[in-house]
Backbone bond lengths (Angstrom), bond angles and torsions (degrees), N, CA, C in turn:
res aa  C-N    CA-C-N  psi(-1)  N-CA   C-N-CA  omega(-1)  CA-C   N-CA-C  phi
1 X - - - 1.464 - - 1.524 109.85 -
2 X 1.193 107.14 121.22 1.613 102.81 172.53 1.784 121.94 -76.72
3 X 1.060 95.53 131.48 1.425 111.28 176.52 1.452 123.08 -67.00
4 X 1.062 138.86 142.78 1.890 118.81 171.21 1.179 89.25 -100.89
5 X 1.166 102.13 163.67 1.771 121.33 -164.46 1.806 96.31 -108.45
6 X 1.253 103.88 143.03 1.717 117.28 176.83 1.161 111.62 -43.25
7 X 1.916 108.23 -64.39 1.457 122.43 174.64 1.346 110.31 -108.02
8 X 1.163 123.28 145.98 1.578 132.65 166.99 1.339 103.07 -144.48
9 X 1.376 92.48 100.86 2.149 100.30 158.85 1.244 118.27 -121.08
10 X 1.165 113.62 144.48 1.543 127.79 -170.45 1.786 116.10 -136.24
11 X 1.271 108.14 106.51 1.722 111.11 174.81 1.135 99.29 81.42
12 X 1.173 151.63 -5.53 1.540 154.71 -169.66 1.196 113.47 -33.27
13 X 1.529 133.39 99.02 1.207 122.19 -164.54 1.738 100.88 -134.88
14 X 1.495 116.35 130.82 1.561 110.84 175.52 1.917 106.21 -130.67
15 X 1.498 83.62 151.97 1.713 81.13 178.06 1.425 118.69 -119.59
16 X 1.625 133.99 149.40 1.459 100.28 176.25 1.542 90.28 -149.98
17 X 1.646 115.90 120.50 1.574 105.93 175.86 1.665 108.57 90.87
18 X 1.717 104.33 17.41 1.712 82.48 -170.97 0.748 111.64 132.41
19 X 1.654 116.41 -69.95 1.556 138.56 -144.26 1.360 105.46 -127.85
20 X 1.422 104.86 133.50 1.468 121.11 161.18 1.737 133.22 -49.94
21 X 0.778 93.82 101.84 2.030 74.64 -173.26 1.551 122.04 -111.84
22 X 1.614 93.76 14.80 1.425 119.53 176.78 1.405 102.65 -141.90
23 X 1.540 139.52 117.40 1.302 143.98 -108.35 1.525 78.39 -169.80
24 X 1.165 148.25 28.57 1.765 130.99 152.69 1.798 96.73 99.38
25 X 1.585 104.98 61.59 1.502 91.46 164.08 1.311 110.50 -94.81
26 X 1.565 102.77 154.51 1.302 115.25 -179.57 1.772 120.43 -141.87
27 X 1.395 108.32 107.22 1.859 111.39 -159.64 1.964 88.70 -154.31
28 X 1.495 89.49 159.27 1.639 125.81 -166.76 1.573 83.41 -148.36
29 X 1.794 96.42 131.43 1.141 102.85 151.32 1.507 109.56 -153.62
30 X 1.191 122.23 141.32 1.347 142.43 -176.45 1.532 123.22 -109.09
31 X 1.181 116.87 175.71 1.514 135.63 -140.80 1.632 91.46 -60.27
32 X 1.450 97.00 152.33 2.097 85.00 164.17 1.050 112.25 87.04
33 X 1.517 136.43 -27.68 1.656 121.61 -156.98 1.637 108.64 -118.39
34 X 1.324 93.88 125.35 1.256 97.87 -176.37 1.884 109.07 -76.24
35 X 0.941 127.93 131.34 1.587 104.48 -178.18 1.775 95.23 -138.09
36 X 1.527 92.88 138.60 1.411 132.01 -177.14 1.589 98.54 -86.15
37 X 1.246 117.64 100.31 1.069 126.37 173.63 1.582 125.49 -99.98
38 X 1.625 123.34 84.22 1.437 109.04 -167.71 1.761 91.18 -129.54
39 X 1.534 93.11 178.38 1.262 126.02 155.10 1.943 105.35 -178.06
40 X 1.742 100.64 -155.65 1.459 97.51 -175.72 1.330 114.77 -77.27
41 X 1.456 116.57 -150.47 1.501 115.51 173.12 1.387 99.84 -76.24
42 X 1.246 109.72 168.48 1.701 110.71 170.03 0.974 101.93 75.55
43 X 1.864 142.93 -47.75 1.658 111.28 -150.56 1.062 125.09 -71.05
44 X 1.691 122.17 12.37 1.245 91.11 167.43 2.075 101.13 131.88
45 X 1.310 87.22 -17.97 1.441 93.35 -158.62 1.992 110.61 -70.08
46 X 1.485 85.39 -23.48 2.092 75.42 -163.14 1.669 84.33 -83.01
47 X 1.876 126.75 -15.65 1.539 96.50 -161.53 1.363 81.25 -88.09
48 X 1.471 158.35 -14.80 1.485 140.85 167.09 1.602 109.08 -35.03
49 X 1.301 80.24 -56.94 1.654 89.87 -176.67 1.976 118.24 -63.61
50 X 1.057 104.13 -35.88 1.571 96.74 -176.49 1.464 115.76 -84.38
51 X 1.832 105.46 -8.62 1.332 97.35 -174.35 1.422 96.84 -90.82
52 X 1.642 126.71 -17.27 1.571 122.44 171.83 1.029 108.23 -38.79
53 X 1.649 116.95 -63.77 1.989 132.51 -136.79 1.609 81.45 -103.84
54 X 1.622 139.21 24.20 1.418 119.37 150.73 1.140 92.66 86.88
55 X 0.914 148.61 -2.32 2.135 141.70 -176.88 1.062 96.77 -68.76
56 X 1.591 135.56 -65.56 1.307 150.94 -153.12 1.357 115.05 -97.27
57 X 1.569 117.21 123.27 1.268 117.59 -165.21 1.477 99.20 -118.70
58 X 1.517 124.13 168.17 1.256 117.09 130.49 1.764 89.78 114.87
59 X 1.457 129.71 -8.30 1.277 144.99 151.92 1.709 111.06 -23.72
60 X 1.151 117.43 159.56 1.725 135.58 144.07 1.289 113.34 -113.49
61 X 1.481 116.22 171.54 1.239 99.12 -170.76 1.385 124.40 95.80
62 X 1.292 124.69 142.18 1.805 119.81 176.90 1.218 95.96 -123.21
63 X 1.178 87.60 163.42 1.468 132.30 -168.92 1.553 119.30 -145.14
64 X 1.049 118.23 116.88 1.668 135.67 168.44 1.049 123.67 -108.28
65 X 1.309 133.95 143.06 1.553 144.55 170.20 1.666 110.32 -139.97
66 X 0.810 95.21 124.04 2.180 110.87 -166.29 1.055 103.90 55.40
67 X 1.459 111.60 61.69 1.937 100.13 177.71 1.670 121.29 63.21
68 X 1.188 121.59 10.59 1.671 133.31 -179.98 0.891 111.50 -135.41
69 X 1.982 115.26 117.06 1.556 133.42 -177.08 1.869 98.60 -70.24
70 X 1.452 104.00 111.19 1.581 115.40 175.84 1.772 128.81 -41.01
71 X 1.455 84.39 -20.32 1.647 94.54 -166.23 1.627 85.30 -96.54
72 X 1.316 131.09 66.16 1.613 126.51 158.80 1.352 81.59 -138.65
73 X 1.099 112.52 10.60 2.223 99.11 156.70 1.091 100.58 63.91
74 X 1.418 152.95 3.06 1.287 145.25 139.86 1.665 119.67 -57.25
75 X 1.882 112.58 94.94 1.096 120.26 165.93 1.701 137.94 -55.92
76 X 1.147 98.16 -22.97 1.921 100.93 165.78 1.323 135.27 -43.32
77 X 1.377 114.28 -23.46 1.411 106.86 168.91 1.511 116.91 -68.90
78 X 1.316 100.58 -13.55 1.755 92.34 168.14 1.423 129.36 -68.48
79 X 1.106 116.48 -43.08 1.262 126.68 165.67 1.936 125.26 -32.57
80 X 1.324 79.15 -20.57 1.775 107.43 -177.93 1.783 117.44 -98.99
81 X 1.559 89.83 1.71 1.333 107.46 -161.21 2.021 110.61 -113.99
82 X 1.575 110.14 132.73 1.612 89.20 161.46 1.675 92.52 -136.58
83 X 1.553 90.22 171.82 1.724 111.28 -158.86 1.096 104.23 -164.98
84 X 1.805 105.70 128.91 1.367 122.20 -170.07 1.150 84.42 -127.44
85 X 1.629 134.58 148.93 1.674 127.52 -154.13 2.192 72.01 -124.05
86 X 1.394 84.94 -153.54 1.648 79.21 -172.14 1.730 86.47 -136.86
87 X 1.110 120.58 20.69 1.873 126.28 -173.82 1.887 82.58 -157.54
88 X 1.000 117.44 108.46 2.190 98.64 161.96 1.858 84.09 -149.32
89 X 1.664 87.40 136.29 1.311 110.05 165.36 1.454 100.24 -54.87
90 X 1.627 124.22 146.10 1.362 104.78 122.87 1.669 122.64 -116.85
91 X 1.301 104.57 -163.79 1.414 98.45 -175.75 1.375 101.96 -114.59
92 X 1.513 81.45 93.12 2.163 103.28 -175.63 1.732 110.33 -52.13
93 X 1.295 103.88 -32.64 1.814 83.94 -179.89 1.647 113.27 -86.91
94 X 1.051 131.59 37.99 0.910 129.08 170.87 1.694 105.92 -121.85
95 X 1.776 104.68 174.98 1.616 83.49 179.41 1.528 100.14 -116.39
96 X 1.599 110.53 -170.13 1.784 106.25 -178.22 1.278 111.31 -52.86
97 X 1.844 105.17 -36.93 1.286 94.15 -170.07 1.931 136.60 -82.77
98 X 1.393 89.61 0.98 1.474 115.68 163.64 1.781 139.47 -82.87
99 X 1.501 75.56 -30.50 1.784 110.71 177.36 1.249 102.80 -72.23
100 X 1.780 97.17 -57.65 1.860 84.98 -154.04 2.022 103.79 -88.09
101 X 1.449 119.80 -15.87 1.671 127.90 159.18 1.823 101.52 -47.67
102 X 1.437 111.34 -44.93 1.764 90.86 -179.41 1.295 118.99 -84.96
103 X 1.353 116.67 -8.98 1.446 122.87 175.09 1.213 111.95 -77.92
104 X 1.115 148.39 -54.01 1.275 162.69 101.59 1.637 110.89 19.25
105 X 1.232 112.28 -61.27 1.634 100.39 158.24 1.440 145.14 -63.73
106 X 1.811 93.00 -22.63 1.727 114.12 158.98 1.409 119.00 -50.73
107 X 1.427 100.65 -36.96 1.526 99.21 -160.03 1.744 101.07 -107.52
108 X 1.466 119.53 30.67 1.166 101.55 170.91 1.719 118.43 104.54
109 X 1.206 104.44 -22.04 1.669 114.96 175.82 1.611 108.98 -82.83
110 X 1.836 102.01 148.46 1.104 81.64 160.44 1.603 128.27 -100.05
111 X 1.576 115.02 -167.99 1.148 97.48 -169.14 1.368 116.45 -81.65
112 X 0.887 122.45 -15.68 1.899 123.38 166.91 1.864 92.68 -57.02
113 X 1.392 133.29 -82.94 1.380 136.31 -138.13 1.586 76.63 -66.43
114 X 1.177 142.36 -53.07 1.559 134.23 -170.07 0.982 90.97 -27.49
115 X 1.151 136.32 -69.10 1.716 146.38 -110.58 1.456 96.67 -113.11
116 X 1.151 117.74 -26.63 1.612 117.31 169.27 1.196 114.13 -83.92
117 X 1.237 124.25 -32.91 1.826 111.07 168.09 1.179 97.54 -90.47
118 X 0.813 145.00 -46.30 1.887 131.52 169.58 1.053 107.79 -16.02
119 X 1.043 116.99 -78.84 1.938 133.74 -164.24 1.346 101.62 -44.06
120 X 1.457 115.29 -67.04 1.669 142.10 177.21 1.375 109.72 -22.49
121 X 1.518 86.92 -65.58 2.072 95.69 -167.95 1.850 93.85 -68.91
122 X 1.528 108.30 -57.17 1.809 107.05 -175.99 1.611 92.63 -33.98
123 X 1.164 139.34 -91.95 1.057 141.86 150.30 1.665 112.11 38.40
124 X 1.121 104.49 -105.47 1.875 129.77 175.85 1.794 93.47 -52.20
125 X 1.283 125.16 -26.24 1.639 98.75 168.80 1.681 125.77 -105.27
126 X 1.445 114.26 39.76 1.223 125.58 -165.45 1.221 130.13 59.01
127 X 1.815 112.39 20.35 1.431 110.19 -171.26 1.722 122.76 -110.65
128 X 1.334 106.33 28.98 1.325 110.13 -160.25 1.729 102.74 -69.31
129 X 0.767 120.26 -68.60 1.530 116.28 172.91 1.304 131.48 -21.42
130 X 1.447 103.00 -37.87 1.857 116.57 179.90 1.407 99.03 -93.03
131 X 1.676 108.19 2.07 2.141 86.02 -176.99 1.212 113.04 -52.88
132 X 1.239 137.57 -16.98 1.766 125.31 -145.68 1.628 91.92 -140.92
133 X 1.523 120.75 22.48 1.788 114.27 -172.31 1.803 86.21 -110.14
134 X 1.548 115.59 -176.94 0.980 97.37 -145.05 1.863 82.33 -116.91
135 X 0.936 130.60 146.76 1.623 132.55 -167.00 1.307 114.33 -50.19
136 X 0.877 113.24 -58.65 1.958 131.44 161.50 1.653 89.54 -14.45
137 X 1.307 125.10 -49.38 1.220 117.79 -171.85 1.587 126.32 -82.35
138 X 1.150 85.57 4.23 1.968 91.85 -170.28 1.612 104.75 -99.57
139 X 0.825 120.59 145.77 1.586 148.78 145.42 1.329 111.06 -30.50
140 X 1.452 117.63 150.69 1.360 111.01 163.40 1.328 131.62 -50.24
141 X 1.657 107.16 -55.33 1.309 100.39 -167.03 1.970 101.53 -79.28
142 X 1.123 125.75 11.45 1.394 115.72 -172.50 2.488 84.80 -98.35
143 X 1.301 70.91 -36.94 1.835 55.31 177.68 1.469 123.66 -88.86
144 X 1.239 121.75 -1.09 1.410 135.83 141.44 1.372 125.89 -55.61
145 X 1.230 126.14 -48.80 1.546 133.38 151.89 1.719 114.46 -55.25
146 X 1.210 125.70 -29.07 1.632 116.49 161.84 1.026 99.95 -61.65
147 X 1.451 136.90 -73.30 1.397 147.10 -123.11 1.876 79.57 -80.28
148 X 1.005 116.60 -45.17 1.709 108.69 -167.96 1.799 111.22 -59.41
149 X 1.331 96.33 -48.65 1.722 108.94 169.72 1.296 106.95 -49.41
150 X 1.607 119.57 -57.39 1.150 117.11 -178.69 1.405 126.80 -58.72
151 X 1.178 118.02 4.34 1.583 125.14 172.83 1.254 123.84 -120.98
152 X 1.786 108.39 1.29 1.702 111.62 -174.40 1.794 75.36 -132.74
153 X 1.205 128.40 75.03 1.480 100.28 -173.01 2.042 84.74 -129.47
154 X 0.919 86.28 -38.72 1.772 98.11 162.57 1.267 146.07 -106.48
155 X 1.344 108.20 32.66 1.236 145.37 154.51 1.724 111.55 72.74
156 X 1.100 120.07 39.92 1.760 132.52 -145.85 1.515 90.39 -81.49
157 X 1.662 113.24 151.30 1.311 111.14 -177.21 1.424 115.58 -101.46
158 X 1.244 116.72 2.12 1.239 132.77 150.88 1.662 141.78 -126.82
159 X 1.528 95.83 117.79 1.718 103.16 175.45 1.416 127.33 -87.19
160 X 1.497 102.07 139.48 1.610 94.38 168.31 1.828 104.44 -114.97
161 X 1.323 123.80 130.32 1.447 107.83 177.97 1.384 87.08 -136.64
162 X 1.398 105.18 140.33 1.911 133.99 174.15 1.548 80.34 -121.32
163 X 1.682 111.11 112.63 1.704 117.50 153.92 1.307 95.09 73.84
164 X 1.133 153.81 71.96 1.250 132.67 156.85 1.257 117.64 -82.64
165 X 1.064 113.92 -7.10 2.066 114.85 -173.46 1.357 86.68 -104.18
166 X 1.197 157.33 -17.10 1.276 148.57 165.05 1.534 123.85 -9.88
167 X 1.251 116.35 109.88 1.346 98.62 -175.15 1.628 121.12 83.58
168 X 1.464 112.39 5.27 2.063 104.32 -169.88 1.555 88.92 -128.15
169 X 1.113 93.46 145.49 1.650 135.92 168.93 1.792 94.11 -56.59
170 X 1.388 99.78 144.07 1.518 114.98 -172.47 1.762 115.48 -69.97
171 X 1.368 110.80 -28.01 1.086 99.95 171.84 2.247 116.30 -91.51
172 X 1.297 100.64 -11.59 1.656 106.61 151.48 1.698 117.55 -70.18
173 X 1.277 109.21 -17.37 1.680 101.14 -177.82 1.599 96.61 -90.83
174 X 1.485 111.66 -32.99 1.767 100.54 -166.22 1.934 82.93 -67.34
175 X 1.095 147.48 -57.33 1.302 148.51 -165.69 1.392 109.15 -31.86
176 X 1.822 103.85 -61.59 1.537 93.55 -175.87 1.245 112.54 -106.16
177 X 1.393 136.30 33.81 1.286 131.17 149.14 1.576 104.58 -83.57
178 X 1.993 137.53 -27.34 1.213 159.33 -149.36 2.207 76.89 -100.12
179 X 1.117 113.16 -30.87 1.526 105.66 -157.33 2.055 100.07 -86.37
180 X 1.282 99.03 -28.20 1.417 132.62 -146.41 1.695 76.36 -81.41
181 X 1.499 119.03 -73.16 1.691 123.82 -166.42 1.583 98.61 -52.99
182 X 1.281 118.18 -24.65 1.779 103.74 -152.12 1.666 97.40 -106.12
183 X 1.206 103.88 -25.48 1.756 99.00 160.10 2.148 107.47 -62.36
184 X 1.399 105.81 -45.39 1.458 113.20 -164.95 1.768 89.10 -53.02
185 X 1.335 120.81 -52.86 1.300 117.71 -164.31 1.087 127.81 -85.11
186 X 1.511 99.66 16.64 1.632 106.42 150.92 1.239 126.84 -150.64
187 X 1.705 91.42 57.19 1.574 114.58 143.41 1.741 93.48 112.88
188 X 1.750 132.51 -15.09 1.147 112.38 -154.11 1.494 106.67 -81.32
189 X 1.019 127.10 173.40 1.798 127.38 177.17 1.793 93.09 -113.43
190 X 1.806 105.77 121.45 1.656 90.84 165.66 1.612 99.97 -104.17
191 X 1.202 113.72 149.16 1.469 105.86 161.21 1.736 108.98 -116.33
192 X 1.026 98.61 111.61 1.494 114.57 177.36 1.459 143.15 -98.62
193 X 1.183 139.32 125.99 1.629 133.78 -172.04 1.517 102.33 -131.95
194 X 1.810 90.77 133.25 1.532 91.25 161.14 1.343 88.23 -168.66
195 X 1.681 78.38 170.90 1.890 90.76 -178.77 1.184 108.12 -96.04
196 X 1.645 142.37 -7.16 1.384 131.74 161.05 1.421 128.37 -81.93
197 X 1.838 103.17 96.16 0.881 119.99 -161.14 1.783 111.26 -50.92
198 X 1.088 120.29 -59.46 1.070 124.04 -165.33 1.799 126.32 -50.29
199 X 1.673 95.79 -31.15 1.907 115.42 160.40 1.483 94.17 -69.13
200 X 1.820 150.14 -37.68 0.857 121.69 -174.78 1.373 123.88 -84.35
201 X 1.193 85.24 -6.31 2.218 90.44 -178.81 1.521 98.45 -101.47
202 X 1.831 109.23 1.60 1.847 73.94 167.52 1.488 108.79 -117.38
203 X 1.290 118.60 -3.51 1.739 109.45 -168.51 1.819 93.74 -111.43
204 X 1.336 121.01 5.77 1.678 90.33 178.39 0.966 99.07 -121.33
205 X 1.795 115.55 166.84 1.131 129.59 -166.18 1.365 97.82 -114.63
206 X 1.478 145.06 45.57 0.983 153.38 172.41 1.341 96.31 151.44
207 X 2.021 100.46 137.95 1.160 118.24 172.91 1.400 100.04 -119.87
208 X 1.147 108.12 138.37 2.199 117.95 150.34 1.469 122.90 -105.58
209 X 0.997 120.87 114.82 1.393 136.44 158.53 1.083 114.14 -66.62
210 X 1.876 114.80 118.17 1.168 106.50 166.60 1.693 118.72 -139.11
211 X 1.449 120.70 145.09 1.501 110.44 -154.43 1.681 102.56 -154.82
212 X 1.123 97.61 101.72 1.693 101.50 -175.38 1.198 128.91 103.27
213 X 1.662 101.31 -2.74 1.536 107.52 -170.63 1.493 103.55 97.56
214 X 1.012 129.25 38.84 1.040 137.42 -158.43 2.019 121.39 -169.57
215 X 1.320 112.13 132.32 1.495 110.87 -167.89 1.503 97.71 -83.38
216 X 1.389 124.20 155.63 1.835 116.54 -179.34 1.172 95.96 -131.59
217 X 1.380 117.37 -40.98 1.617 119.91 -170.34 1.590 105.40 -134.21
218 X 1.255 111.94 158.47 1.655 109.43 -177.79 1.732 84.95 -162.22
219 X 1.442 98.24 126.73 1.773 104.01 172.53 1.481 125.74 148.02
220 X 1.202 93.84 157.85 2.061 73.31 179.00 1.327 101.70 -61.99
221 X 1.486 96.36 172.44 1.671 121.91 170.17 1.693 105.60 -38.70
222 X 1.623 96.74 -75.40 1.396 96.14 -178.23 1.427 145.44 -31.24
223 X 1.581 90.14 -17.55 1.887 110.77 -171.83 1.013 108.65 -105.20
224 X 1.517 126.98 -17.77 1.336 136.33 178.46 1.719 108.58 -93.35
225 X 1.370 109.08 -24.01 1.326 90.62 -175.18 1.412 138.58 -75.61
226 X 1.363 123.87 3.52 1.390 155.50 -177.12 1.479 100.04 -71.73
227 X 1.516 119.87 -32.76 1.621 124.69 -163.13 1.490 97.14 -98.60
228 X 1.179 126.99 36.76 2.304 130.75 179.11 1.414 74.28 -152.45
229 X 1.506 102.87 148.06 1.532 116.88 169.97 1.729 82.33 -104.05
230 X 1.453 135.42 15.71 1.523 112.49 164.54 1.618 106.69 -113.48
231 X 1.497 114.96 -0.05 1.777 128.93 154.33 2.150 83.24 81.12
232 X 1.367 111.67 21.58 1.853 109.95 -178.16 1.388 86.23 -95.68
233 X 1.260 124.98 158.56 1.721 145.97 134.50 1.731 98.63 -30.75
234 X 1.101 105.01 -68.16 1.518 113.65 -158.71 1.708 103.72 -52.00
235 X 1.224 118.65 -58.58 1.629 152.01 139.55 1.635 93.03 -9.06
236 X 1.245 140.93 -66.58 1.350 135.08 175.81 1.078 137.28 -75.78
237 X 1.213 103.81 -4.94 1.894 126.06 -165.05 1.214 95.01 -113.46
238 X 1.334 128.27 -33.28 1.682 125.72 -177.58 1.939 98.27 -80.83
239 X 1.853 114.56 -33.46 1.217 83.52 -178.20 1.204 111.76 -105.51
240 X 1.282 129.24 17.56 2.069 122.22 168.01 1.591 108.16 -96.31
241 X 1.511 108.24 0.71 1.545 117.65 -177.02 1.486 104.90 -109.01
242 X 1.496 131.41 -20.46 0.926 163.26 172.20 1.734 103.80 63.64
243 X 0.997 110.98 50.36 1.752 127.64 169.87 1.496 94.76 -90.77
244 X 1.321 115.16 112.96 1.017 130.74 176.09 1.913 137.88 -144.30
245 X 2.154 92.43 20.87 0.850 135.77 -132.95 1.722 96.55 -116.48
246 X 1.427 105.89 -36.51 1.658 102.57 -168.16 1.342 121.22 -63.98
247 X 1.060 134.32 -21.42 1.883 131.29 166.46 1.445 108.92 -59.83
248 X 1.901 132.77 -51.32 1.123 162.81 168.21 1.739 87.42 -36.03
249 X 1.211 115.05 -79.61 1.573 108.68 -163.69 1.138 100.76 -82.60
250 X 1.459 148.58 -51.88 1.408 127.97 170.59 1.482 122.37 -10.90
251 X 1.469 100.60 -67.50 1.275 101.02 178.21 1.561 121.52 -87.02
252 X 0.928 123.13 -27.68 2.072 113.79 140.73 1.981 105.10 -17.48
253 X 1.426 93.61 -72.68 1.066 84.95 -158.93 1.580 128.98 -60.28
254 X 1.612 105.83 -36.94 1.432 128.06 171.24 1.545 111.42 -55.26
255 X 1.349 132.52 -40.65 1.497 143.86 146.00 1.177 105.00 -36.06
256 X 1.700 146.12 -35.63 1.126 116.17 168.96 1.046 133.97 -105.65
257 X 1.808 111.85 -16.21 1.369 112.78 169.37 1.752 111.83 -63.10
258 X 1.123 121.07 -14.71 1.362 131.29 168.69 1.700 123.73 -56.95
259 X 1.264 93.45 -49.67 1.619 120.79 -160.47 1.413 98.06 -58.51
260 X 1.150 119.83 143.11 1.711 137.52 -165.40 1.842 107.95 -114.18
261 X 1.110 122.24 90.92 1.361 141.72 -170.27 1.576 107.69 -94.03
């Protein structure tokens, strides 16, 4: 029996200013897989992402999400959807427990069940005390833990997270990388980006490389690591990106903070 795939893009091409910065990607991804989605600045990676969740218009190329090409202007697959951006306002005068009840009503909940898994999850991430203070007052990583609730708060079978450990204390990252596998293993798809390589070579089960608008590598770790003569993520990403430059300017730079003027 064939399966439909979560994501299906084909030729995906966007332009902005001229220039292409989406160059013909082409990826399927299905139930379960967490995927590490990086490259440098620019390649391309947050407009993949905005042209998924409908932000980004003006593409070639298709695009599917649950088996449905996006451009038939039917917004419901969002509802199926959560998203932690890697920059998101919130609305600081309000408190979690106001924030995350209207988020929760966005997506279809009501506001009582909002407010009961709200509390719950605030709860399970050490935040019970601040449920009802007003955000303005929180810390990064305490408003990093909303914004995460706020995207698993209605149980969506697909994630998008840019940075999600941003801002959290080491024993909050072992939590939601531990939160991240046990959603994967039952059935959710995360799609994930970050620039710390080493969190991306250990929690996904498929990585994509992407560099120019363009895919370079696609695979687990294990299959990719043959392409770094140091067998690191980081080690492979410096050579399909061909940055090969950082020892050279390191020490440029250390030569001048040194230098006696």
């Amino acid at each position: 029996m064939h399966t439909v795939p979560m994501i299906a893009i084909q030729d995906l091409r966007m332009m902005y200013d001229g220039r292409y910065v989406l160059q013909g990607i082409d990826l399927e991804a299905g139930k379960g897989q967490i995927i590490g989605y990086i490259g440098p600045n620019g390649a391309g990676k947050s407009t993949t992402v905005k042209i998924m969740l409908g932000l980004a218009r003006g593409y070639t190329g298709s695009v599917s999400i649950f088996g449905r090409d996006i451009a038939d202007g039917d917004p419901s697959y969002k509802q199926r959807i959560g998203y932690v951006p890697e920059v998101a306002e919130l609305y600081e005068t309000l408190t979690a427990s106001e924030y995350l009840t209207f988020t929760g009503e966005l997506y279809g909940l009501s506001a009582a069940a909002a407010d009961y898994k709200a509390s719950r999850l605030i709860e399970a991430f050490g935040l019970k005390d601040a449920y009802h203070s007003r955000m303005s007052t929180y810390s990064k990583g305490m408003r990093q833990k909303v914004l995460l609730i706020s995207s698993l708060l209605h149980n969506p079978d697909l994630v998008f997270l840019d940075e999600p450990l941003s801002g959290l204390d080491a024993n909050s990252m072992l939590i939601v990388k531990e939160i991240l596998s046990r959603l994967a293993a039952e059935g959710k798809t995360i799609f994930y980006s970050s620039h710390i390589m080493d969190i991306v070579e250990k929690i996904s089960s498929r990585i994509i490389l992407i560099n120019e608008g363009r895919i370079v590598a696609d695979g687990h770790f294990s299959e990719l690591q043959g392409l770094s003569e140091q067998g690191t993520l980081e080690g492979v990403f410096n050579q399909l990106t061909g940055f090969d430059r950082h020892e050279a300017i390191a020490d440029e730079f250390v030569s001048i903070v040194q230098e006696v003027v």
